[in-house]
C-alpha positions in Angstrom: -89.3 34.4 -135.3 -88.3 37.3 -137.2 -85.4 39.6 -136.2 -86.3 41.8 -133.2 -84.5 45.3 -133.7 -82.3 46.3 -130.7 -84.3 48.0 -127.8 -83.4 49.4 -124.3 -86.5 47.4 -123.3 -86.7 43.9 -122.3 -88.7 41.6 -124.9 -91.8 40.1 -123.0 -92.1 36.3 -123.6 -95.3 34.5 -123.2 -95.7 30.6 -123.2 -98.9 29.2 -124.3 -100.2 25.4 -125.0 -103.8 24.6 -125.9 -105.7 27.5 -123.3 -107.1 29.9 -125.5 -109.0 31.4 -123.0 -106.4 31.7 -120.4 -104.3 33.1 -123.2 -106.9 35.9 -123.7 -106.6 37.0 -120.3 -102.9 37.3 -119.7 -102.8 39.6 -122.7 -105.1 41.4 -122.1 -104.6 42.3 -118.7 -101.0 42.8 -119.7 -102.1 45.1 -122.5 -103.6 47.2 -119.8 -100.2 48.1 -117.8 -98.6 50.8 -118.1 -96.4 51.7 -121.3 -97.7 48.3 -123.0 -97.6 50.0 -126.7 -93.9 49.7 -125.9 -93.1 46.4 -125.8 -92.2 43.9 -128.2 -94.2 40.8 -127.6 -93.2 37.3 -128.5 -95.8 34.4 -128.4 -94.3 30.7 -128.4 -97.1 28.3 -129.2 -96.4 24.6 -128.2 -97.3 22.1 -130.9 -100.3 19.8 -130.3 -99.4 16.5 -128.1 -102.7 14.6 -129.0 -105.0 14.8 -131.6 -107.6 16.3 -129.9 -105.8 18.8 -129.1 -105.0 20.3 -133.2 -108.7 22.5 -132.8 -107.3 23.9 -129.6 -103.6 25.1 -130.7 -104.9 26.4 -133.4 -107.8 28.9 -131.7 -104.6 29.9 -129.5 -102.6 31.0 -132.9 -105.7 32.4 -134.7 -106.0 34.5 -131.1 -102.3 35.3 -131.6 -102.8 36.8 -134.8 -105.7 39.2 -133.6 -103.4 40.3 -130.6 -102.4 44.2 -131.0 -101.5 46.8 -128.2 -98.3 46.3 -128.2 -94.9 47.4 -130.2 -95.0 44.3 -132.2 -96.3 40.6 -131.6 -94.8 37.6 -133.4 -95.4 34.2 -133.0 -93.9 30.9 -133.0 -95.6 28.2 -133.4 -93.7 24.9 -133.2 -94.7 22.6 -135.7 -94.3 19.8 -133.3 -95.2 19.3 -129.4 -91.9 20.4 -127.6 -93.5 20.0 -123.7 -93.5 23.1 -121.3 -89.9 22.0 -120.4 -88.1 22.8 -123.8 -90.7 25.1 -125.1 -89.6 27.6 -122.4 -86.1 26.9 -121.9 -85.2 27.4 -125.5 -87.1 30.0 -125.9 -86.0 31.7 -123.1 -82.8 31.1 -124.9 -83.6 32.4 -128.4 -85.2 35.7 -126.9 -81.8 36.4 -125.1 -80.0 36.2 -128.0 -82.3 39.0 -129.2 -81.9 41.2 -126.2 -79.8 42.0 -122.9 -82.9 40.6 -121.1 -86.2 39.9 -121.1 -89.6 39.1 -118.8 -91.5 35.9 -119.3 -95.0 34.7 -118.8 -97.2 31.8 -119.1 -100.5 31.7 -120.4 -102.3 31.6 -117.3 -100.5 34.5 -115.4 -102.8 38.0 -115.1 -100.8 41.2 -114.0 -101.4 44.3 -112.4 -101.3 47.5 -114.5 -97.8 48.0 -112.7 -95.8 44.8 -113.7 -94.2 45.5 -116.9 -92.6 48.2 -115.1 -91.9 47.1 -111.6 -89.8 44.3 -113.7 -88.4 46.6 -116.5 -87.0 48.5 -113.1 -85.8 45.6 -111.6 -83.9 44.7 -114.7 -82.5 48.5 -115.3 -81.2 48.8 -111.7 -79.9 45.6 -111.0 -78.3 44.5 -114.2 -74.7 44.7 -113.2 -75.5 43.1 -110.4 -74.2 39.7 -110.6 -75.8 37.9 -107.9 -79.3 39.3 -108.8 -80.2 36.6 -110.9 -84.3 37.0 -111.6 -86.8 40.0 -110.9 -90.1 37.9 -109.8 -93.7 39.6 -110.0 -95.4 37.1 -107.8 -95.6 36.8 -103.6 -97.8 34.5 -102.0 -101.0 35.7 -99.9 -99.4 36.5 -96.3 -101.0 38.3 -94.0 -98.5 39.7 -92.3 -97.1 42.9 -94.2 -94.0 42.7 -96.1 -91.0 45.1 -97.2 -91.8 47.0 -100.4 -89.3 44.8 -101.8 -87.1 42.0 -101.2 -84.6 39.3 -101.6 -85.2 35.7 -101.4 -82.3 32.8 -102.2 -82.9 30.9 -105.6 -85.3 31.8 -108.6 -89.1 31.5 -109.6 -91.0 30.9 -112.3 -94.6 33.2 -111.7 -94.3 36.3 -114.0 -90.5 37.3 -114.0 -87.3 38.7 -115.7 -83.7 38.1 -116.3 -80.6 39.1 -118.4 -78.1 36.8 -120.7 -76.0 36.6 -118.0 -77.7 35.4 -115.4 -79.9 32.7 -117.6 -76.2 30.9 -118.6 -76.3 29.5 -114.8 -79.5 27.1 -115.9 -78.0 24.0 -115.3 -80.4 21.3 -117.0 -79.0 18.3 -115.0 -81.3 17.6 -112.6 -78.8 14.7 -110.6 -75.7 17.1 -110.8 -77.8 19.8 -109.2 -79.0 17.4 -106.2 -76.0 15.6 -105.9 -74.6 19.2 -105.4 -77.0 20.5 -102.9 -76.9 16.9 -100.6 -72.6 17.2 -101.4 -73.4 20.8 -100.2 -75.6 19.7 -96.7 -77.5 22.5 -98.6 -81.2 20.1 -98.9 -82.7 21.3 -96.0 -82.3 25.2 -96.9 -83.1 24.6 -100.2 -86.6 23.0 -98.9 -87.3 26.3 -96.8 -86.3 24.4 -93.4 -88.8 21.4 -94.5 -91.8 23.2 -94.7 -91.2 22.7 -99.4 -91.0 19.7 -100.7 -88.3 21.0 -103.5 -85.9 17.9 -102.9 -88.4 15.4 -104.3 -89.7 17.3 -107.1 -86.0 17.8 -107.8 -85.6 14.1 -107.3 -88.7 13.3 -109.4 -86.8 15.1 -112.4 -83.2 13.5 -112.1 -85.2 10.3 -112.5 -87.8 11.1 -115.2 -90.8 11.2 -113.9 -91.1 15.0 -114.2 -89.8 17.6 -116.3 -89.9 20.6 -114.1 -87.9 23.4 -115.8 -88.2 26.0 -112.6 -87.0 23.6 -110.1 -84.1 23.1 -111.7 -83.6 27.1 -113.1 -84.1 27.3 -108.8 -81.6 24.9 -107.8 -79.1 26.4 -110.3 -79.7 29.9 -108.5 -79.8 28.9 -105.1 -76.3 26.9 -106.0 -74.8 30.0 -107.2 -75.8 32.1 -104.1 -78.2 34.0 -106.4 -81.0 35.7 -105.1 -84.2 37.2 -106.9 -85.9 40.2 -105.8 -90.0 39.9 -105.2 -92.1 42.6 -104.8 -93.9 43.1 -100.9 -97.4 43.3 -103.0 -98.4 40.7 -105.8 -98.5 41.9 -109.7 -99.6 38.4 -110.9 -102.3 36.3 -110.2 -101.7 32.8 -110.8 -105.3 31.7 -112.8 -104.2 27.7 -113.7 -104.7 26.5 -110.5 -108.0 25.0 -112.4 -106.6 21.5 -113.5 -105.7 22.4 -117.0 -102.2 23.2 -116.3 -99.3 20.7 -116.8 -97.7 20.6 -113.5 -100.7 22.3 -111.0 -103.9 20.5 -110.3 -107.2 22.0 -109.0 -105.7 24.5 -106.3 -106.9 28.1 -105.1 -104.4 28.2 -102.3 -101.9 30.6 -104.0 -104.5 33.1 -105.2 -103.8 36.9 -104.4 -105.3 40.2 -104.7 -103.6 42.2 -107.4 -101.6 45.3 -106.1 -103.5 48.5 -106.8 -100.4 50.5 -105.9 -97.0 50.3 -107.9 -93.7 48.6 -106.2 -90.9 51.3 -106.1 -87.6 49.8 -106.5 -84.2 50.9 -105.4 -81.2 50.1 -105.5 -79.2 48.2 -103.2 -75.7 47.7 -102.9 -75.6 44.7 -101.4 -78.7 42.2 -101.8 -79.0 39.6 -99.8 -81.8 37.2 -98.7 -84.5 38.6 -96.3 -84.4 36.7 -93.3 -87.4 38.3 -91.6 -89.7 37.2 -95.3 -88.2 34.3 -95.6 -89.3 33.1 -92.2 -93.2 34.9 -92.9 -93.3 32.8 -96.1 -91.7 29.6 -94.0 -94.6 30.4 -91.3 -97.4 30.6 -94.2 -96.6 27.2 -95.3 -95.7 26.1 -92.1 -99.7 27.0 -91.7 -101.2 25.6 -94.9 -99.2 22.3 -94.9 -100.0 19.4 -91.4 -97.3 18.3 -89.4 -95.0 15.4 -90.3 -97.4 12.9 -88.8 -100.3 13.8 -90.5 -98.6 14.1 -93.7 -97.7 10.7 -93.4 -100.7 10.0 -92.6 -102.1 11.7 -96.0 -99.3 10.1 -97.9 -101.3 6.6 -97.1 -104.0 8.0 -98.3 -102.9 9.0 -101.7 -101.1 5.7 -101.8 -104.8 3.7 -101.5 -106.0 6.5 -103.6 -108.1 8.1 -101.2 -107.2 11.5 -101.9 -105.4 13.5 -104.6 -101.8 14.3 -104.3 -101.3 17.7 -103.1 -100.1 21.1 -105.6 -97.0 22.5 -105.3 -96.3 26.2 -106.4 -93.6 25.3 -108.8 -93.7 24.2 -111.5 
């Protein structure tokens, strides 16, 4: 990647595989918010993991190459397959030691017209705020309505931002961070009262069998006492939710209407978790998921493989 020249405004990141036509629609949808033409844009494009998969990476970088609307694009393409877990994390990395902070995507997040700056906002107001770790852009479909903004405990991984600072709490050890939280009695919180299953896909990591990056940039925030602020209306759709993602199966359970109406931030002295959205959000998935019972129940199922396991939001 070329040297970035030093702006007041947050580099945007976007993370991209072997989706070409995902890829097309998160820019372009980002290239229609507002004050686009003044962002620098950085594309890291994974390396191929199979050989069928050479024809694919390279339609994403030929796409790359086309891209324009923006202050500048670069791209870098790894020369060989990194995996979604180190792809992001060191880029994340590299782009922070370009700038104070910056706003990340994925290649299969679209945003309302309003999201580059209901984040750029977030960044500006809370950057001396030390335990504001992350500005998020996505909120789940619940009915009920929400403040214009809030705080929740921990960090996410659907369209957000965060600053040099903050990004230094990652803590890539996946046992230390759940030896913590169960040292901590902190496993039941950390799993929203239950109703998550964050535990286990932390546990899945610590031994191998998966390389979540945002359950453990989550754990490392919720450990801290960090919070992240989300907006009361959604500026991403998630679009991956079609099996072609690495971590999220066939799904359409998270889908949301884009906000038509921009999220006005302000600052607050003090931010600390919502407990009246934390307990809407426990209550959605308290409706979406079956009792204990008939999750075991399920969990038979999938054993005989009777029925497929079901997606989590994270990834």
């Amino acid at each position: 990647m070329q040297t970035l020249p030093s702006e007041s405004l947050p580099v945007v990141g976007i993370f991209a595989y072997n989706r070409e036509s995902h890829l097309r629609r998160t820019v372009e949808a980002l290239k229609r918010n507002y004050d686009a033409v003044e962002y620098d844009i950085v594309v890291f494009s994974d390396g191929p993991r199979a050989a069928d998969d050479y024809s694919k990476v390279d339609n994403v970088r030929k796409f790359c190459q086309s891209i324009s609307g923006f202050k500048s694009v670069n791209l870098v393409a790894r020369e060989m397959n990194f995996g979604l877990y180190k792809n992001i994390v060191s880029g994340v990395t590299e782009l922070l030691t370009y700038r104070a902070s910056t706003i990340i995507l994925e290649d299969d997040l679209v945003t309302s017209p309003f999201f580059l700056r209901y984040i750029t906002n977030g960044l500006r107001i809370y950057k001396s705020t030390s335990n504001v770790v992350s500005i998020h852009g996505y909120i789940y479909p619940i009915k009920k309505p929400l403040p214009e903004f809030f705080f929740l405990r921990g960090a996410d991984c659907l369209g957000w931002g965060t600053w040099v600072d903050r990004w230094k709490l990652f803590e890539p050890d996946a046992k230390r961070l759940y030896s913590e939280l169960s040292s901590k009695r902190m496993v039941k919180r950390f799993d929203l009262n239950g109703v998550l299953r964050n535990s286990s896909l932390l546990r899945r990591v610590a031994d191998g069998k998966s390389e979540s990056w945002a359950i453990r940039w989550h754990a490392s925030a919720f450990l801290h006492g960090g919070v992240t602020l989300y907006p009361g209306r959604s500026l991403v759709q998630h679009i991956g939710g079609d099996g072609t993602g690495t971590n999220v199966g066939i799904t359409d359970e998270f889908d949301v209407e884009l906000s038509k109406t921009p999220i006005h931030v302000t600052f607050d002295a003090s931010p600390q978790e919502s407990i009246s959205a934390s307990k809407m959000i426990e209550e959605y998935f308290r409706s979406k998921y079956p009792s204990l019972a008939r999750r075991v129940f399920q969990r038979l199922l999938m054993l005989l493989k009777i029925m497929p396991a079901r997606n989590t939001p994270r990834r």
